[in-house]
LOKEGU-787899 format. One record per residue: x, y, z of N, C-alpha, C, O in turn. Coordinates in steps of 0.1 Angstrom, whole numbers, plus 2048, in hexadecimal, padded with zeros to 3 digits. Example, Ala and Ser with C-alpha at 12.3 -4.5 7.8 and 13.67 -1.06 7.14 Angstrom:
8847C784E87B7D384E8847DF84E88E7DF855 8807EA8478897F584788180084F88680B850 
This chain:
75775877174B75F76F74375E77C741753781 73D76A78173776A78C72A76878A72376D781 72375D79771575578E70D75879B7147597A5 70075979B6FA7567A66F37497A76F274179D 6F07487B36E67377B36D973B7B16D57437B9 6D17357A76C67317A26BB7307AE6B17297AB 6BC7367BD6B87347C66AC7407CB6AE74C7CC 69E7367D06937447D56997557D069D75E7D7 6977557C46977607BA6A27637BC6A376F7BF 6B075A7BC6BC7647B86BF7667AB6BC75F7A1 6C77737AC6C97747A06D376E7966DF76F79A 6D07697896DA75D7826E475D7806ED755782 6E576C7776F07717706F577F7736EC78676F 6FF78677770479277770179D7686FF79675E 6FF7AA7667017AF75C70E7AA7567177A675D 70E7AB74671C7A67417287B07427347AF740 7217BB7477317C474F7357C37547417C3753 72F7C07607367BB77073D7AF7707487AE775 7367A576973979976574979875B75279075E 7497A07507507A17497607A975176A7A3750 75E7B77587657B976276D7B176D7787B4772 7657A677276979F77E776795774781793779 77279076777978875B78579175E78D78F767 78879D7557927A27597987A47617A47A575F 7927A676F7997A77797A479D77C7B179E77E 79878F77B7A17887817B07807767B9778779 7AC7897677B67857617C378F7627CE78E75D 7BE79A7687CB7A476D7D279D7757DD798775 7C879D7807D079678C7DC78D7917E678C799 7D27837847DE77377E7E977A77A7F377677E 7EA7867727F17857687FE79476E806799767 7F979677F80079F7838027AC77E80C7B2781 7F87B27757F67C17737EF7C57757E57C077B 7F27D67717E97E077B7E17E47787E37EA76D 7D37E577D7C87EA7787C57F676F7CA801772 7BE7F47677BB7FC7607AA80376279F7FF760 7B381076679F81676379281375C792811750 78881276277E81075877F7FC7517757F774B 7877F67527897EB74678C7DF7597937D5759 78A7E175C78A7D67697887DB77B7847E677C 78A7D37867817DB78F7927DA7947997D1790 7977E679B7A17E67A07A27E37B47AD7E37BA 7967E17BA7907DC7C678B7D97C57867D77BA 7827D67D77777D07DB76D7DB7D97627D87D5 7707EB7DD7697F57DA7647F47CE7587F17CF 7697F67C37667F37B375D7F17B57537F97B4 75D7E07B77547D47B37417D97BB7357D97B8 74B7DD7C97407E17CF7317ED7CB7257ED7CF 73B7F77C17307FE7BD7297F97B771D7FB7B9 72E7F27AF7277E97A371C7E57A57127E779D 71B7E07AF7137D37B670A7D97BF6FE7D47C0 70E7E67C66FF7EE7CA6F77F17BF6EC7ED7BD 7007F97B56F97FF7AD6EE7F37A56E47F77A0 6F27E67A66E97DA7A06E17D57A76D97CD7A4 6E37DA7B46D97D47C06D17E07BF6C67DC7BB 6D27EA7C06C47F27C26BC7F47B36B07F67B1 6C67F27A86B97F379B6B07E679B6A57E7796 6B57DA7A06AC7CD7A46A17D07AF6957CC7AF 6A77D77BA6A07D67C56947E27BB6887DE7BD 6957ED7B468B7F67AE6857F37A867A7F67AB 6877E979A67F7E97916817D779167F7D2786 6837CC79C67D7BE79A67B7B97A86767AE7AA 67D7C27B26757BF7BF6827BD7CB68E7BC7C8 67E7BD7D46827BC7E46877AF7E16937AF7E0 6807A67E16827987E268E7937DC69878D7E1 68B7997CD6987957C16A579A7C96AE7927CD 6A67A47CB6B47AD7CF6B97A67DB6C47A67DF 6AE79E7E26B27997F56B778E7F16BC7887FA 6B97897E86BE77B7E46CE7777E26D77787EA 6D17727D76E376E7D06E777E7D06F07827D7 6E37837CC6E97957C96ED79A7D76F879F7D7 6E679A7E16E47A37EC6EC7987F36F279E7FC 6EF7877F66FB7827F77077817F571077C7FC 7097897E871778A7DF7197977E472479A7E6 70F7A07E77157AD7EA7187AF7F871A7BA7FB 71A7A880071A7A48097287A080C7307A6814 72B79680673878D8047427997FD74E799800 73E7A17F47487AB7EE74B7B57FA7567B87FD 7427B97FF7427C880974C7BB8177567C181B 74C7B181C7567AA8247627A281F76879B828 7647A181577179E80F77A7A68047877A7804 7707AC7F97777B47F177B7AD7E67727A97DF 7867AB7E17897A07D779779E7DB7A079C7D3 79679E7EA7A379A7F079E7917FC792792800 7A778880379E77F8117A878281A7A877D825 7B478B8177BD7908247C379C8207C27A2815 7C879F82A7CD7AF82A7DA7AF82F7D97AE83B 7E77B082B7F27B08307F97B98337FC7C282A 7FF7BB84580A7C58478157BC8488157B084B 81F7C684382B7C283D8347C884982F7D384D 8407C484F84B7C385D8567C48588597BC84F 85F7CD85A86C7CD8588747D086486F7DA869 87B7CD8688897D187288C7DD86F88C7E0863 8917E987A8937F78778A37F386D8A77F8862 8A97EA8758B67E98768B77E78628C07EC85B 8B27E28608B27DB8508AD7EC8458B37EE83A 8A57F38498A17FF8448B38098448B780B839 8B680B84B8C28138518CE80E8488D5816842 8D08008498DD7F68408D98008308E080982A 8CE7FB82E8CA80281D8CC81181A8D4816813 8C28198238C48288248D282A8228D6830818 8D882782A8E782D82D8F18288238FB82F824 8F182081C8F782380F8ED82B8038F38307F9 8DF82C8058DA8307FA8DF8437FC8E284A7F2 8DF8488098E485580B8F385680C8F786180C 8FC84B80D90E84E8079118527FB91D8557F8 9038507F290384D7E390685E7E290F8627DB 8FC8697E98F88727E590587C7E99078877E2 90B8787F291C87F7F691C88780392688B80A 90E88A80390C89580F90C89381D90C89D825 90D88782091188883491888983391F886829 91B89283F92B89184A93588884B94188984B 92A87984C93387085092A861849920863843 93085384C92B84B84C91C84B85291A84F85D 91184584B90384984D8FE83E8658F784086F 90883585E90B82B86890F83287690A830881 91883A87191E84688191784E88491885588E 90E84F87B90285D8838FC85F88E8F285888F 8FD8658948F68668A08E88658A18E78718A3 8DC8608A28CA8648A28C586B89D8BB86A897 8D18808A18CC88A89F8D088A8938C788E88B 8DB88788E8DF8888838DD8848768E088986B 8D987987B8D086D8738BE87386C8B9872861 8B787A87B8AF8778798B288B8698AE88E85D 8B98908708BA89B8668C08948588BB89A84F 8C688D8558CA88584A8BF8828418BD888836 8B48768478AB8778428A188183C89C882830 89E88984989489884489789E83988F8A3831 8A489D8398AC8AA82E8A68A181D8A38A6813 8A68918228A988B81489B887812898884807 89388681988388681487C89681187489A809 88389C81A87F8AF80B8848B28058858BF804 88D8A47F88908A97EF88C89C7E488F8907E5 8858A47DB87F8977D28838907C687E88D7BB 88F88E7CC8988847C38908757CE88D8727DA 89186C7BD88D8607C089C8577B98A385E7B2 89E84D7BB8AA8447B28A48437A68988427A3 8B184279B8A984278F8AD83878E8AB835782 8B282E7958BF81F7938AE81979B8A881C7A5 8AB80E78F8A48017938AA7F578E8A97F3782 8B17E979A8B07EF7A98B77F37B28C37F17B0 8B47F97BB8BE8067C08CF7FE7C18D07F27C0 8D78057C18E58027C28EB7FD7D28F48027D8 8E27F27D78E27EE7E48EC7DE7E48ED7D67DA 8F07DC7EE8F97D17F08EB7C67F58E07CA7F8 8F07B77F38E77B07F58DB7B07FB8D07AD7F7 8DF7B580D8D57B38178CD7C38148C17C3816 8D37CD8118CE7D680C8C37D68038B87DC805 8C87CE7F88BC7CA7E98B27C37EE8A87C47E8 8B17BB7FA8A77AF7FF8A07BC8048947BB7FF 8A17C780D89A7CA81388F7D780B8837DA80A 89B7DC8068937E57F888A7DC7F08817E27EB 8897D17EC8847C87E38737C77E78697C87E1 8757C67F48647C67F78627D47FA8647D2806 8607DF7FA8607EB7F68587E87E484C7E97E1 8607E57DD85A7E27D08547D87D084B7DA7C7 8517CB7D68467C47D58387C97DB82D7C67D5 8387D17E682E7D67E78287E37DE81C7E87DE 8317E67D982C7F27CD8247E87BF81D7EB7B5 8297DC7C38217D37B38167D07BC80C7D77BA 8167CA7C28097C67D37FD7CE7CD7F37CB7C7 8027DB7D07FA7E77D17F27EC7C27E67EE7C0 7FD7EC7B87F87EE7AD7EF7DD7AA7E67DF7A2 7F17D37AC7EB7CD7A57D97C57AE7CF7C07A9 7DE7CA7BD7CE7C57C37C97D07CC7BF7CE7D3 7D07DB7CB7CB7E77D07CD7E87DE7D17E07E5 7C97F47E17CD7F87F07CB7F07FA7CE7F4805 7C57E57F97BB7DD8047C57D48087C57CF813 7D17D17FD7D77C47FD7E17C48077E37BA80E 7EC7D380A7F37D98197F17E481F7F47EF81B 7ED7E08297E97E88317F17F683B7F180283E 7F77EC83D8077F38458167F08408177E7838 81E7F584582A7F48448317F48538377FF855 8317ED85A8377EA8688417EE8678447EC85B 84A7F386D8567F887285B7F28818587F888B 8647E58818617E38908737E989787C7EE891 8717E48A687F7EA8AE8807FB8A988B7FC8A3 8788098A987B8118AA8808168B487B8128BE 88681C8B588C8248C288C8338C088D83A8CA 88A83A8B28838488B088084D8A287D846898 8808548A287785B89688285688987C85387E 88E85688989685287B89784487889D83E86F 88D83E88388D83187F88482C871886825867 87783487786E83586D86D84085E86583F855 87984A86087E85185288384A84D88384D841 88B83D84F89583684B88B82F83F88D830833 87F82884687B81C83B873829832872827826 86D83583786783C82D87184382086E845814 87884382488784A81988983C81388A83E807 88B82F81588F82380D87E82180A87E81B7FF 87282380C86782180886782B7F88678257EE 8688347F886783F7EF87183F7E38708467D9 87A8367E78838337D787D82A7D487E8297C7 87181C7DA86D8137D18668167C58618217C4 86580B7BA86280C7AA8518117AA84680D7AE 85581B7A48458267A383B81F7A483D8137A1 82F8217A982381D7A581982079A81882C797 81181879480782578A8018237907FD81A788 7F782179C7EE8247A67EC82E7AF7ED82C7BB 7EA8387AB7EC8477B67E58427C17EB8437CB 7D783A7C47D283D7D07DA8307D77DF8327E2 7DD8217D27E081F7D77F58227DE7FB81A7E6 7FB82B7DB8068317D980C83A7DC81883B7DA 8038477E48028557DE8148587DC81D8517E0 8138647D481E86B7D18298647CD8278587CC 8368677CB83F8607C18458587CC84D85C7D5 83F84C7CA84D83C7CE8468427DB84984E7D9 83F8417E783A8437ED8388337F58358297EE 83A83280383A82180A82D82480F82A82F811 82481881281A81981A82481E82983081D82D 81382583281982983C82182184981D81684D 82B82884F83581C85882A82386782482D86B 82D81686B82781887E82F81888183780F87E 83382388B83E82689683981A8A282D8188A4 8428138A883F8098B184E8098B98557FF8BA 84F8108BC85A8138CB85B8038CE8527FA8CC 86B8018D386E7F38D58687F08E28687FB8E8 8637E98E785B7EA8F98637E79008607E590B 8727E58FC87A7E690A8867F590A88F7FA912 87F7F98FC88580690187E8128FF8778128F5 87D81D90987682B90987A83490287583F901 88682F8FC89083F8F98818458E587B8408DB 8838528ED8778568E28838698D588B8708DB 88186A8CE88A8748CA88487D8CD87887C8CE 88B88B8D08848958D087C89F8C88778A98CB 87E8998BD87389B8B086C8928AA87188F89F 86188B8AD85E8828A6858889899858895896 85287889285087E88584488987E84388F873 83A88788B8318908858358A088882B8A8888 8458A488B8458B188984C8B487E84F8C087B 8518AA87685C8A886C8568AC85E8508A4856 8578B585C84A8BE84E84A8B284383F8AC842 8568AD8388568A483585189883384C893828 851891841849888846838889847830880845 83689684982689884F81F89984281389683F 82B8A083881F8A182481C89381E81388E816 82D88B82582987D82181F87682581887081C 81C8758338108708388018758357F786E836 8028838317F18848307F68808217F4874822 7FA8828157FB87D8097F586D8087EB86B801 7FE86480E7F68598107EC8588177E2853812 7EC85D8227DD85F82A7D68518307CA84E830 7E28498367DE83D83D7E98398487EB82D84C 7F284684C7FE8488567F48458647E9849868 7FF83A86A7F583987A80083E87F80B83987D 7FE84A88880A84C88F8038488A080B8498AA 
């Protein structure tokens, strides 16, 4: 229960909603489910309306003074922490994205050849083709060999991340050693089979990964000659989520 200190007119007690809300919260939290509308705060945003909206009916109808006190400290502390104290981007190796993908597209029958012998160009059209088409796996969890399953696995841990402490909790999805544009289709196509979210904002669209940063290896320049922001596919995915750094 959230209390204030008894201090030069703070205030003592929270309304029993906010109060009663923060209760649930933090008993979702424990208990790793996903928020539920209306019945707990699903962020620091949440919490945050709350707490204006309780700071200015104090600051209107019980004074300047009352509101500058415990309340206008806690709202303070909410608007710089949230009901989180870190924010995590998450790193993967291109090389580890590619291993997974490429059996998850042998499944489907349609390359030429081994996903492994593809050429860049080939590759990178591999992907395109298979992110504009909106089949997701209906196999949870995907039909991947060990090192495969490890790398898909957090894919789905941050889909629970997300549903259970909201968008605040990852930030990014790192993509590191790229060397071009199919590096970064790779983890978005193994992003988009992970286990649904029921959080649309923090989620958008079906099995959807937070957004990957393209980060060119720094000892190599080689760049594709289509990167991804001409790749149509790629470009609905990013304003969909709408936190793509390219």
């Amino acid at each position: 229960m959230v209390r204030g200190r008894a201090k030069a007119g703070a205030l003592t007690d929270l309304p029993a909603e906010v109060d009663a809300r923060l209760q649930l919260t933090l008993s979702r939290m424990q208990g790793g489910l996903p928020h539920v509308p209306g019945r707990d705060y699903r962020d620091g945003e949440d919490l945050q309306q709350d707490l204006l909206l309780l700071h200015d009916s104090v600051r209107v109808h019980q004074g300047e003074l009352l509101a500058a006190g415990g309340l206008d400290r806690l709202l303070r502390t909410a608007a710089s922490t949230g009901l989180l104290l870190a924010t995590m981007d998450v790193r993967e190796h291109t090389a580890k994205h590619h291993h997974a993908v490429g059996q998850l597209l042998h499944r489907t029958g349609e390359l030429s050849s081994a996903y492994a012998d593809l050429s860049r160009v080939d590759r990178l059209a591999a992907l395109s083709t298979e992110l504009a088409e909106p089949r997701v796996s209906s196999e949870q969890p995907l039909p991947l060999d060990a090192e495969g399953a490890r790398t898909a696995a957090v894919f789905d841990t941050i889909v629970q991340v997300l549903d259970t402490f909201g968008p605040q909790a990852v930030e990014s999805y790192i993509v590191s050693m790229t060397q071009g544009a199919d590096d970064v289709l790779a983890a978005v196509v193994l992003g988009r089979h992970a286990g649904p979210s029921t959080s649309p904002r923090a989620w958008p669209g079906s099995g959807s990964s937070p957004c990957s940063r393209h980060r060119p290896n720094s000892s190599t320049r080689t760049r594709s000659s289509r990167p991804c922001s001409a790749i149509p596919p790629t470009v609905s995915w990013c304003r969909c989520a709408g936190r793509c750094r390219r």
